[in-house]
Every structure is written in C-alpha cells, then in structure tokens.
N, C-alpha and C positions, 0 to 999 in steps of 0.2 A: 596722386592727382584725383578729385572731384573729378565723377560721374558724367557731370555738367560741365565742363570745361572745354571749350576748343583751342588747343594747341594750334597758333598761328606759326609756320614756320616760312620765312620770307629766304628768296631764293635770289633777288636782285641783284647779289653780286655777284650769281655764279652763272645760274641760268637765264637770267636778266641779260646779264654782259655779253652772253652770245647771238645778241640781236647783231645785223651787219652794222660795227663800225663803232659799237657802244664798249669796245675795251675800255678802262679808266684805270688810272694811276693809282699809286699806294695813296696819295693824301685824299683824294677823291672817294678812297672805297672809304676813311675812314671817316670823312664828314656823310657818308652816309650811312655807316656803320651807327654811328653815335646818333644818329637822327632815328632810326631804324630801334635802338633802344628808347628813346626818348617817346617815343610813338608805344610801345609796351609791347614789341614782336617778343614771345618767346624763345625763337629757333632764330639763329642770323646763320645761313650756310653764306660763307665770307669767300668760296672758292673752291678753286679745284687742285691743291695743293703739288702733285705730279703733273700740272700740265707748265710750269714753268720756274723759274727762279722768283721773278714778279711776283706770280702768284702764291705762290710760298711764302716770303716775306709781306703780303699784303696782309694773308691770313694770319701771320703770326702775330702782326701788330695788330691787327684789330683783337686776338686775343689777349694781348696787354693792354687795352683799354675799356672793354666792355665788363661790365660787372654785374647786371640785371638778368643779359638775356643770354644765351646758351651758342657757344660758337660751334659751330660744326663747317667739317672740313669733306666735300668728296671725293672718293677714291672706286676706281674699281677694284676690281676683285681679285688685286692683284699686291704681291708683298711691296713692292717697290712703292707703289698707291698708298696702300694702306698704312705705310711706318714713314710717308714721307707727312701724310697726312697727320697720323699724331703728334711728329715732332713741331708739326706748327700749331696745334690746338695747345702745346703742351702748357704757354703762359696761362691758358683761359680758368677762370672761377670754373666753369662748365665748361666743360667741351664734350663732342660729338663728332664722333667719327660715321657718314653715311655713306657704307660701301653697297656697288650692285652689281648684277652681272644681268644680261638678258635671259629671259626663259620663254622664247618663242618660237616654234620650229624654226621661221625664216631665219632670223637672228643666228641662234644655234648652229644651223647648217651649214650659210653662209657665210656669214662675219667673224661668229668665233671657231665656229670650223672644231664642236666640239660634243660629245653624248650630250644624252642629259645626264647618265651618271655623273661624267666629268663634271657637269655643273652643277650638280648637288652638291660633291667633292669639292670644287672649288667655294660655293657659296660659303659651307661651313667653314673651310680653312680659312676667308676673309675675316668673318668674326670673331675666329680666335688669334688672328694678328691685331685685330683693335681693340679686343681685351685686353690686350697688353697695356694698353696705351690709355683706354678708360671704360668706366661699365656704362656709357651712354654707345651703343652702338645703331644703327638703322639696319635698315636691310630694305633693300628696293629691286624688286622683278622688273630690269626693264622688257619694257613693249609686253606686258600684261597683258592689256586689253586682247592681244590676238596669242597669246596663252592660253596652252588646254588648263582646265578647271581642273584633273586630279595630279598634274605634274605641280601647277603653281600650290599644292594642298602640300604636295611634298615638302617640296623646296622651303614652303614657313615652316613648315612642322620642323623641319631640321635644322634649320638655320635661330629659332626658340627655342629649340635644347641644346644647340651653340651658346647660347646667352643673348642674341640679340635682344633691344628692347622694343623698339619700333616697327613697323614692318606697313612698310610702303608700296599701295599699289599703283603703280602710274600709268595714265593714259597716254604713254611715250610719243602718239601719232596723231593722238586727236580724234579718233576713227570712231569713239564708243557716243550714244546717245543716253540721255539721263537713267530713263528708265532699266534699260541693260546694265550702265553702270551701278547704280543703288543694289538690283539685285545681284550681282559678281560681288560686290562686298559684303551683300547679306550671307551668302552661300559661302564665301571664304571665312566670314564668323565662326558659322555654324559647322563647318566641314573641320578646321585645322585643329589640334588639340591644343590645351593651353594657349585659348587664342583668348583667355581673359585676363593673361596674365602679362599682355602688351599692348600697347597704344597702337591700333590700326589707323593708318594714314592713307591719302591720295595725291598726287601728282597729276594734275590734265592740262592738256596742251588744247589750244584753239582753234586750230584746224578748220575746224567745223562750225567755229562759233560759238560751240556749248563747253568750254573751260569749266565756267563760272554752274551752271549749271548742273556739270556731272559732279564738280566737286561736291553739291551742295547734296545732288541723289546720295553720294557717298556718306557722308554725313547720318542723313536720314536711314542710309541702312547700318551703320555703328561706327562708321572712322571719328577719329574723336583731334585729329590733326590734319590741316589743309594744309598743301607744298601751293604756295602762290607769287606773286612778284608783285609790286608798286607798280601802277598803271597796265598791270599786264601786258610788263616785260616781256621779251623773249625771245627763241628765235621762231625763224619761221612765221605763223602768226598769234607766237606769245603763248602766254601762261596762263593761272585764271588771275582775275584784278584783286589783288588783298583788299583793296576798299570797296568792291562792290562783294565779297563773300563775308567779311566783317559787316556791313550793314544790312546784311539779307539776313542775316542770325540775329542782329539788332532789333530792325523792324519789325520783322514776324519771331518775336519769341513765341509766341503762339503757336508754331509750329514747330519750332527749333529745341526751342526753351534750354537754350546752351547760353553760358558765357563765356567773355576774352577777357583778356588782358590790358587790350589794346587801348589807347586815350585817344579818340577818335577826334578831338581837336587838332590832334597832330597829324591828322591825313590829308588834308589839302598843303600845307606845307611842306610835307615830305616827298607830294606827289611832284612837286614843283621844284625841290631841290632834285628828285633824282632827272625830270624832265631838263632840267636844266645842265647836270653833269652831263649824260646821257646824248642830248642832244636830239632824243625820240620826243617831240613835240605832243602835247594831248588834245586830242579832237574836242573842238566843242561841245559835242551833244554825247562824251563818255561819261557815262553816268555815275554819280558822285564828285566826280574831280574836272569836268568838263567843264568851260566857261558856263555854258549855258545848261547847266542839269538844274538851276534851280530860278530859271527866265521863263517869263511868262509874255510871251507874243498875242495869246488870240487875248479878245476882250472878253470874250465867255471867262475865261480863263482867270483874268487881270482882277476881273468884279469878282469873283469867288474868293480867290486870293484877301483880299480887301477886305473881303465882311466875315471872312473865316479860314485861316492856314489850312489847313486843315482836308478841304475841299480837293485841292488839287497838289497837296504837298504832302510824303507822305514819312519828310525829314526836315527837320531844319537845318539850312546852309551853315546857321554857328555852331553845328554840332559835329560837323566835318572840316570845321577849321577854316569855311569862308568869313571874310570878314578884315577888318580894315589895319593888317601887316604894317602899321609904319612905324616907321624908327624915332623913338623921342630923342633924335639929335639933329641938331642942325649945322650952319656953316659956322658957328661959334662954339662948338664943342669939340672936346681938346681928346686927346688919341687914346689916355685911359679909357675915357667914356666910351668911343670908335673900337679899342680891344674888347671892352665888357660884353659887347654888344654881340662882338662880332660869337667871342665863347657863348654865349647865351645860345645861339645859332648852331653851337657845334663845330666853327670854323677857327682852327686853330695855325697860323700861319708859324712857318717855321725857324724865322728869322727876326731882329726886328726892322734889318732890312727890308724883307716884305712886308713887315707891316707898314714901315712907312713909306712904300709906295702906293700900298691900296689906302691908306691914311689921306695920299696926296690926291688920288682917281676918288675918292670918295666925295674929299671938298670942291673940286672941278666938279662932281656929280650933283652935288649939293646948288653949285652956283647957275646949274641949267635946269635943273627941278626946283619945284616948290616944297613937293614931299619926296621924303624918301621909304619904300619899305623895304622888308626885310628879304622878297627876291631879289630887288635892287643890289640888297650887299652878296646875295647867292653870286648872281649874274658878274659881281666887282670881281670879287677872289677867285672866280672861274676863270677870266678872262687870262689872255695870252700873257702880261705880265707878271703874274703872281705862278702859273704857272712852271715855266720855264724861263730862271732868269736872260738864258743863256740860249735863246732863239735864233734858231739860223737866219729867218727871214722876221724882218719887223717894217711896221707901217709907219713912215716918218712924213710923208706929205701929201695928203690926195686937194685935188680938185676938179670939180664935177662941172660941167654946164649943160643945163638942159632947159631948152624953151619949146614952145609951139613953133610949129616950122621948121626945127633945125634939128639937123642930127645930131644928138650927145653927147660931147666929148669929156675924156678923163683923162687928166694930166696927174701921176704917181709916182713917188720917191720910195723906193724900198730899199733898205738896209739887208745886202746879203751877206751873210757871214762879217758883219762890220763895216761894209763895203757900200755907199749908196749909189741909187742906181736909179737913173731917170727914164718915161716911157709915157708916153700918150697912145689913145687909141679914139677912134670912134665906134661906138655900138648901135642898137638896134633900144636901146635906154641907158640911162645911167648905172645900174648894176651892170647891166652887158659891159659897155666900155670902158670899163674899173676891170672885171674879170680879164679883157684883153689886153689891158696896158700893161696887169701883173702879168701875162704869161709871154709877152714882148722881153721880159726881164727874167722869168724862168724857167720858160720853156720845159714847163712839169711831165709832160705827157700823160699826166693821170686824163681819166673820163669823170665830169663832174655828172654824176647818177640823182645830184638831190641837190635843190635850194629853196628854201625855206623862211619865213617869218612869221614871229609871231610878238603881239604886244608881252612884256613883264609884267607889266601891272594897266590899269585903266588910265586913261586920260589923254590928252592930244599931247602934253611932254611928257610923256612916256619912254622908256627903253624900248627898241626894236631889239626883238634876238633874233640873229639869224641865224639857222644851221646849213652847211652846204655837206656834201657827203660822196667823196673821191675813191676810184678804183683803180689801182696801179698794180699788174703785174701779182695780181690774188690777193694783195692787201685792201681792203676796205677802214676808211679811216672815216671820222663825222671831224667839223670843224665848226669851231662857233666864235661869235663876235655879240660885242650886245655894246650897243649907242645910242642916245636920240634920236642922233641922222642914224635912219636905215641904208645909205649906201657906205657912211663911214662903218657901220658894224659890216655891212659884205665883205668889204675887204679885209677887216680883221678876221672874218672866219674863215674867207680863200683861204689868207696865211699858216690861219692857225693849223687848217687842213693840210696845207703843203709842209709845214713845221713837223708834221706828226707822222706824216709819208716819210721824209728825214730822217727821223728819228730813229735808231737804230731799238732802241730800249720799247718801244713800243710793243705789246707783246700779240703775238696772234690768237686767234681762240684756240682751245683746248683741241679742238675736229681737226683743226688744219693740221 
C-alpha cells in the first residue's frame, strides 16, 4: 500500500445495523453491499458472523458477490468467533477476519472478568485462529481510549509478532477529544515495535460529537485506515460519517495530502439507499448528504454564489453525487429495460415473480409521477411487496376523510394472515385515525417510539417515506412505507413494522 493512501473501511452492515431497529435482511445487506463496492469502499465489514445464523449466511453471500473490495467478518476473541468468522469470509476474492478483545481496566475487571496476562494470551491466540483462515487479519483494543498507554504497547507488540496485519485503535465510547486522540496514535507509532510494518487504524464513536474529528486527528498522527459508516450509522449516537471524513481529506489535501479510492459520485446515492433500507432518515443540514448542505438562504450568500462558487462553496454538490437521479424510462418501456435499470442500481430481485410485481408497482408509479428517479425505484423494491411475499398483515383498503371542522375519519381493510378484516376509527388527524383503525384489527401491543416523513425526491408528486419505529417486549423494529399519499404510505409502514414484529426470522442485534 502507498504511503499516501487512506484505507476506507465501512462498517454499515455491522456496526451501522446496531442502530435501534436498523437489522436488515440478507437481500438488503447485499444491495448495499454491491453499492458499497460500487462507491470504491476498500474494507466492507458485512457482519458479525457468531452473532447469528442470518448473520452468517448474509456475510457469506456478500462474499460471493463482491470482487473489488475486501470482506471482512467480526469476531471476538474467541475460537468459536473466530472459525465461525472464516468459514463465512471463506467465498471472498479478500477476506478479513477483524477479531478484538477489550483492554481497559473497567472492561477487563468487569465484563470479561479477566488479567491482562489473560488478555494478551487470548489476544495472540485470536490471530493465530484467523491465520488459519487468511493472512488479512485486524486486531482492535476495544475501549482504547480509557486504556493505559504501556498495556495497549503490549497487547500491539504481541498481537504484530502473531501476524496480525492491522491494528485498530477505537474510540469504543466517544469520550476522547481530537487533540488527545492524534497524539495516543502518535505515541502508539512511535512506542510499539514493527509498528511500520502495519496499517494503524481508528474506530470513533460520536458520543461527543467529534467522531469525524478524532478520526481525522488520527490520521494526522499516522492511521493510514478510518473504521466509519454511511451517514454515521450506528448505535448510540453513531459512527464517524464516511462522506464527511472522505471529503475532508478531499478538500484540504493541503493538509492531508492522502488519497481514496472512493468515486465520490457515488456518495449521495449510497447515502440514500442505505437511509432508505435503514429507515434512519438524514437531517437536512448533515453536511455532504443533507438536503440542504449545499442551499443558500441568505442573499449575501445567494449573490456570492452567482458571481462566483466558490465564495461560499467549498464543494461542488455534482461531485458528491447531487444532481438529477431520473430513470430514462417511462410508462412505455417494457421490463427488460425496468430489469436493466433496476441491476444498473445493484438491485437484484430474486424471482421473476418479483420482478413482475415491482414491474407492475413501477408503471402504477409511472402513471401518478411525471418523472421517475432512481430512489424512486430504491423506495419500489424496499417496500412490503418485494420484500416478503408471504406477509402476515397487508394493506388491501384504506379511506381517509378529513376536512376543516370535522374529526378524521379512517375506514381500513387489512388482510390478516389471508383473512380480511374491516375497522374504522376517528383520530386526532388522519395518520392518527389510520394507526387506530389498524390496531382495532390487531391489537399489536407494541409502543410506536418514532413516526416520520420525509420527501424521496423533490417536487409536490413526490413519494412520501414514512418510517415509524415499534417496541415490543425488547424488540425494536423500524417500518417503512413510501406513496404519494403520505397517509397511504403510514399505513404501509404500521404494517410493515407490525410484519417484522411477527416475524420470527428477524434477527436481534448481536448485544441482545
């Protein structure tokens, strides 16, 4: 690897997916798997291969399909992790096995209830079970940040005459500020031996706010690989944002003077497919991929703009993949063209019975829009149909009335298990009295914790998405729907949320 290179390693499917309620299915992980290559991520961690059956076979498939970018699988530091790990990397052109163990008193004392002998002990025996398996291995200290500085000197020093190749400091907690950060990686350079003869990395979590920030101190003091997620994923409060640490090494190469890999056309797309799977909405004003990161409100602002980019812009929106998404097909173009399109996307249905349902949802989309784009067809093949043929609960009739003066009423036909089932309600609005005529019919008992909308694309016939976001009994699900009528999309994504609650295959996060 050049000196100059930054190793992007995107974490979206693993540590992404344990935001609340953002699980996603094997077809899901792999349209963003393939999008995720498509974009020039080096690193795709696809999973946490011992935290499920799901998760094992999602990893494994995305290692039969990706061929660019490097799959890596994580494991703790344990044999059962670490061989379940390999045997799912085992299809990939690349693979990577990234095992860790904590090395922080608290951790140590508490959690794994273990020396630090033992954890030097165990560090090294991790990497010599993923040697087995391939000579890409990691090695990650969690909760670093509150690790003594000659114990973490150890633990690399040992775990590099193991063989690992990487060695990853993470800010497990969020707690570290830039400048501390920069220099704990300075001092780990300079302190560990043959610490030239590996890729030092970071992990920071957002806690604090400074994700983005410490990774980039990091950086500056030698990591030559950033652990990040697409819109700064995560749990808790997320990760750092792959597109705002890819475009801060962009803009100021002047101070960076690093390159990626990455096709940064492909970042407002990807950002938008994973927000979309996902079902974590992106804020307006998140910079790079936010509606409005590249809107100009004041008129100081407006006039600069106007007589020179430049003034107030210090990226251009088509350089991040803003710009005008639409589908060169219309309501007379025929389902090769509708397949090409859809693969062009990364979306690959797995039937051509699915296909020619989102074929059929397409041209009905076709005949309420003027244009169509390419979140359009995200939002199509997302939805409850394509998903799961075989839905317990489906939406077969609503109607809504709501005027000035009058209370709201929703009159609803739902299909329960084949079975249709009629209910009215009045609400407090028409979303309200939709949510209560559904639970007149099934009496979910979940707490709806989130409801949401957001346009898909610009213009007054637009797609509404909605996400709503349910707690049942320690499960957290998200549920989405995406229609022109925004109270027709509500009730698709009650459903879909109540669908998913159902669902036995559903899988929990890796913590639970």
């Amino acid at each position: 690897m050049k000196n100059n290179q930054l190793i992007i390693f995107d974490t979206t499917l693993r540590d992404g997916e344990q935001s609340p309620g953002a699980s996603m299915t094997k077809e899901e992980k792999l349209r963003i798997a393939r999008q995720l290559e498509k974009l020039g991520v080096n690193v795709i961690e696809a999973g946490f291969a011992a935290a499920s059956q799901g998760d094992f076979e999602s990893i494994h498939a995305i290692a039969e399909v990706i061929k660019n970018s490097t799959v890596c699988s994580l494991a703790r530091a344990s044999e059962n992790d670490v061989r379940r790990a390999g045997e799912a990397i085992k299809p990939a052109v690349r693979g990577r096995i990234h095992t860790f163990i904590a090395t922080s008193p608290i951790h140590m004392e508490n959690k794994l209830r273990m020396t630090p002998d033992q954890v030097v002990e165990r560090a090294v025996q991790a990497v010599k079970w993923a040697l087995e398996y391939t000579d890409d291995v990691e090695f990650s200290a969690e909760d670093a940040v509150r690790s003594e500085m000659d114990f973490l000197v150890r633990v690399f020093d040992a775990v590099i005459k193991a063989g690992a190749k990487t060695i990853n400091v993470p800010d497990t907690v969020g707690y570290s500020i830039p400048a501390q950060w920069g220099e704990r990686m300075r001092e780990l350079i300079a302190r560990v031996p043959d610490a030239d003869k590996v890729v030092w990395s970071t992990h920071c979590h957002n806690d604090l706010g400074m994700a983005v920030a410490n990774s980039l101190a990091a950086v500056l003091g030698g990591a030559r690989q950033v652990e990040c997620t697409i819109n700064g994923l995560g749990e808790r409060a997320g990760n750092a944002s792959l597109e705002e640490i890819v475009m801060a090494v962009r803009t100021r190469k002047d101070i960076f003077n690093l390159e990626t890999t990455i096709d940064t056309t492909q970042i407002v797309p990807t950002s938008k497919l994973v927000s979309s799977i996902t079902g974590y909405p992106v804020q307006p004003n998140k910079a790079v991929v936010g509606a409005n990161a590249f809107a100009h409100e004041s008129g100081i602002h407006q006039d600069g703009v106007l007589k020179h980019r430049e003034t107030y812009e210090i990226m251009r929106a088509e350089d991040v993949g803003w710009g005008a998404n639409k589908l060169t097909l219309g309501k007379l173009s025929g389902r090769n063209a509708f397949r090409s399109r859809l693969k062009e996307l990364g979306i690959e249905l797995e039937s051509e019975e699915l296909l020619n349902i989102a074929f059929t949802k397409f041209k009905e989309l076709a005949d309420k829009k003027s244009e169509i784009f390419d979140e359009d067809l995200h939002a199509l093949v997302s939805d409850e149909f394509v998903s799961d043929a075989s839905e317990f609960f489906k939406l077969v009739y609503l109607q809504v009335t709501s005027q000035t003066g009058e209370i709201p009423h929703a009159v609803i036909t739902v299909s329960e298990n084949g079975q249709e089932k009629v209910a009215e309600s009045f609400g407090g609005g028409p979303v309200d009295a939709t949510f209560k005529a559904i639970e007149k019919i099934v009496d979910s008992g979940a707490e709806l914790q989130l409801y949401s909308v957001n346009n898909i694309t610009s213009g007054t016939d637009a797609q509404g998405e909605v996400t709503v976001r349910f707690s049942k009994g320690g499960r957290i699900v998200n549920g989405q729907g995406a229609d022109t009528d925004i109270v027709v999309a509500s009730a698709k994504a009650y459903l879909n949320g109540l669908n998913k609650l159902h669902s036995k295959s559903e899988r929990a996060h890796p913590q639970v």
